[in-house]
N, C-alpha and C positions, 0 to 999 in steps of 0.2 A: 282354669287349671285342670277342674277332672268333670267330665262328661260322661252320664250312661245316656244311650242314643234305644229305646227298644228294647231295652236289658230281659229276658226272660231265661228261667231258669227251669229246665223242667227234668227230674231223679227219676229213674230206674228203681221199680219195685217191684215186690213179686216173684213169682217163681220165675227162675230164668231173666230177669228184669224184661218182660214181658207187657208191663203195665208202667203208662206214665203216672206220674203227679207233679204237676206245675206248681213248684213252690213261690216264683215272681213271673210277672205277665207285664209285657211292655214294657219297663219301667223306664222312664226319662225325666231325668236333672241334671243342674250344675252345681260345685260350687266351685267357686271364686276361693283366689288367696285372700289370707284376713277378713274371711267369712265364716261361721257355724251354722249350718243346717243342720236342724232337728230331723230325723226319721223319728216315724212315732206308731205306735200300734200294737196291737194285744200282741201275747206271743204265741206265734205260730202264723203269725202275719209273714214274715220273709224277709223281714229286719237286717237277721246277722245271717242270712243266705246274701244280703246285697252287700252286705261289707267281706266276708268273705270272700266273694268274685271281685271285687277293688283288691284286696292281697294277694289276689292267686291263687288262694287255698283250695279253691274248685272252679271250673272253669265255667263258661260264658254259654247256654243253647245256643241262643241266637243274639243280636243287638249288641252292642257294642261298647267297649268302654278306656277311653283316652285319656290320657293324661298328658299334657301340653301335645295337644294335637295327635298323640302316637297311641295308637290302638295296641293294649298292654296283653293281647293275646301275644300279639309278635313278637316279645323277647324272649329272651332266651342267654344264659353266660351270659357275656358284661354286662349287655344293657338288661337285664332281669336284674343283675346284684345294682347296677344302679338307680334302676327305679326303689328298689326297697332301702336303698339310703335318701329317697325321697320320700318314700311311703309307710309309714308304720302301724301297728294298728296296738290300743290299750284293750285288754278285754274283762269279762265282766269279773272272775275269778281270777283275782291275784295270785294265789296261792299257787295255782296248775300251771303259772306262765313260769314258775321256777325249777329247775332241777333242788331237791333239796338237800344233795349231795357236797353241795358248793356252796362257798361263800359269795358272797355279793361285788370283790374285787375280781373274783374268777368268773363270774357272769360278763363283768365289762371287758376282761382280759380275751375271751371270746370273740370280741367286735376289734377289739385292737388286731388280732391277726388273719380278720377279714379284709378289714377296711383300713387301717393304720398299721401300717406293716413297715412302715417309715419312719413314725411316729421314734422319737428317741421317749429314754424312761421319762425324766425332767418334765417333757411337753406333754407324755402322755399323761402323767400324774395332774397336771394343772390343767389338761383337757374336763378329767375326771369329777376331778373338785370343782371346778366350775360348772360343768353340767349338774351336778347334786345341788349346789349352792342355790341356783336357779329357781330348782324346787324346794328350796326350802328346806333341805336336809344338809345336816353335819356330815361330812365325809367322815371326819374320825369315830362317827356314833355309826356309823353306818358299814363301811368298808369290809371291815373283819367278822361281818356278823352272819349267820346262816339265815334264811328266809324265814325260816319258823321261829325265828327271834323276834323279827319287824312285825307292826302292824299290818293290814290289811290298807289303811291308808300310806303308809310307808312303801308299802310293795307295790305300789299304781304308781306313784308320784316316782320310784325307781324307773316303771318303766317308763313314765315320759321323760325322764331325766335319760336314758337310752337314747329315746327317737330325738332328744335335743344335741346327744353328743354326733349324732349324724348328721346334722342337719335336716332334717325332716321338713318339709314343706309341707307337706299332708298328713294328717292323722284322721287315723279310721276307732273312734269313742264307743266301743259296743258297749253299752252295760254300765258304765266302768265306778259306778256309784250304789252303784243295787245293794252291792253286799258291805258296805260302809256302813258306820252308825251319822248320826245325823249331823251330831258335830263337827265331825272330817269331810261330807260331803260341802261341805261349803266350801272348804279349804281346797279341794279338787275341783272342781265349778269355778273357782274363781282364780286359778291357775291355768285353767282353760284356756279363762276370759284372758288372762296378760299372754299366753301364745296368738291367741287371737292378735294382739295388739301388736306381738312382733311378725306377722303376717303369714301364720299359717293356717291352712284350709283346713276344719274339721268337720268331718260329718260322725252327728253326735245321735248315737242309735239311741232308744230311750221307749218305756213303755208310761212314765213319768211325766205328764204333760205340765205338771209346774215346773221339773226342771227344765223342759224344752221352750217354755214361756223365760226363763232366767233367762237365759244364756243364747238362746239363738237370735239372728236376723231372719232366719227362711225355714218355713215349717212345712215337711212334707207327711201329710196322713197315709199309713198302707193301711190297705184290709184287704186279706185271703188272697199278698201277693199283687196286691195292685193300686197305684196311687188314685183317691178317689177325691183330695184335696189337697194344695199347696199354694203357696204366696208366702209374703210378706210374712211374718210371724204376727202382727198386731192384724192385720186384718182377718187371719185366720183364726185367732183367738178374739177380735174383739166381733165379728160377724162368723159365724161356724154356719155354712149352705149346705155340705154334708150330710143328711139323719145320720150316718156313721161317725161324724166328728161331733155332732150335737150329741148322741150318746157318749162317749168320752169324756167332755165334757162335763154332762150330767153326772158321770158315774164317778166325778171326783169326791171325793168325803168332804163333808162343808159341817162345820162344831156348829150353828147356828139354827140348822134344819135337819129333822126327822129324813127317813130313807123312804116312809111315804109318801112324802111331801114332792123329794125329787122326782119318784116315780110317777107320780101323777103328772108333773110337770112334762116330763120326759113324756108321757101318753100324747099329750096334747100337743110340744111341738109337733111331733108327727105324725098328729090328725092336719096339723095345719102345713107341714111340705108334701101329703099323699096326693100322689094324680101332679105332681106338677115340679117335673124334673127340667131343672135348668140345663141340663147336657141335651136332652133331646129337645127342648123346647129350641135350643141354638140351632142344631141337626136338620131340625124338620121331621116329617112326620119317617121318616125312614130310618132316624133313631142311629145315624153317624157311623161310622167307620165301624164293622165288627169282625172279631179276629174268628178266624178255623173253629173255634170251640166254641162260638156264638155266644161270646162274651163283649161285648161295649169296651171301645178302647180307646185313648184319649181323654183329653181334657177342654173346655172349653172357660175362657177367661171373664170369668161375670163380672167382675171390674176389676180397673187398675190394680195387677200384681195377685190377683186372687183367681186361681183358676178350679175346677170342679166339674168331677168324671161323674158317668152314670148313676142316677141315684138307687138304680135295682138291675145292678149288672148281670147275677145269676137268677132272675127269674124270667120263666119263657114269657114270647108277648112282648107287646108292647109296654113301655114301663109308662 
């Protein structure tokens, strides 16, 4: 379904925009319809710079990225409006994705004379109510109400009730639980899960590694803009080869054990992966493919469905 081939993203800074900064390097995945891949990584990793370039919100350096075969730099008029009635994206701030000027019938009223401009009242109104229904919300509770009325979980679960009145194949998850309390996250997690089961593609951004362990089949790790880990979700969480996803990891809060306890732990895995990086050990001694900025790139598959990039990309030398 949606493909980045090489994806790198690299911002204008500085006086004059003068000075790079590469916020993604390389980056290549898939997913599949009626699949979830997790992105996972601290922030300032390049998370929602990779979901942004899937919406078009900024474009592409280099590498590429398709969606059923067609490389979505190229549209433009029809096919741009119709890839975004395939593509939607939830983000992490419900609040800012509203005008708060309008009601919530006048948010939808806006897609009706984009996209349903044929639509009679009758079918529009029962399009309506059934896309809310979906998610789990009252139209009559919901309809007439200004956004500063609704929840924070009310205003997500709106906008997938959106990407479902268009049919959406693909949703782009950035965040979309961060600022929820903990009770409603589940209730959104597991509204996911039944899109999933009606077979849409999500890639569910998350700095969250239990909720990426909930909910996904495919767990991709970024750091500093570059995948350093991905497979399976069970083999990346149940064997982490990473030090950077073994830290993660580690730095989950566990009620059972002291933060020295983990720390010490965390010392010792990575006395025991120093000196013996599975990327280059695959490589050979010339340490694999390295881009312009002599950084390590690629991944190499240590076992079925679990693959893993350089274990000290940005130090000079041999790692």
């Amino acid at each position: 379904m949606l493909q980045l081939d090489g994806v790198s993203k690299v911002y204008r800074v500085g006086a004059f925009g003068g000075t790079g900064l590469t916020a993604v390097r390389d980056v290549s995945f898939t997913v599949r319809a009626g699949e979830v891949v997790s992105l996972i990584g601290e922030s300032g990793s390049g998370k929602s710079t990779i979901g942004k370039m899937i919406l078009r919100l900024i474009g592409v350096t280099s590498g590429s990225i398709t969606f059923d075969g067609t490389d979505i730099a190229r549209l433009d008029g029809d096919s741009l409006r119709a890839y975004y009635r395939s593509v939607q994206g939830v983000f992490q701030d419900p609040f800012s994705s509203y005008n708060p000027v309008f009601k919530v019938d006048h948010i939808f009223d806006l897609l009706r004379g984009t996209y349903f401009r044929d639509a009679g009242d009758a079918d529009w109104r029962r399009k309506v109510e059934e896309s809310l229904e979906s998610v789990m919300l009252d139209p009559a509770q919901i309809l007439h109400k200004y956004p500063h009325q609704l929840s924070g979980g009310q205003l997500q679960r709106l906008l997938v009730a959106r990407a479902l009145l268009l049919d959406t194949r693909f949703l782009v998850a950035d965040e979309i639980i961060s600022m929820l309390d903990a009770s409603t996250r589940i209730d959104v997690l597991n509204l996911l899960g039944d899109l999933k089961g009606r077979g849409l593609g999500i890639l569910f951004i998350t700095h969250d590694l239990s909720l990426g362990n909930y909910i996904s089949e495919k767990t991709v790790i970024l750091s500093r803009g570059r995948i350093v880990e991905m497979g399976a979700t069970g083999r990346v969480y149940g064997n982490p080869l990473h030090p950077y996803t073994r830290a993660l990891m580690g730095s989950v809060p566990q009620l059972h054990r002291k933060w020295s306890e983990v720390e010490a732990d965390l010392a010792a895995k990575g006395a025991n992966v120093a000196g013996r990086c599975i990327y280059h050990a695959q490589h050979g001694t010339d340490g694999g493919p390295v881009a312009p900025d002599g950084v390590a790139t690629g991944l190499v598959e240590a076992e079925a469905d679990h693959f893993v990039g350089c274990f000290r990309p940005y130090l000079e030398g041999a790692c």
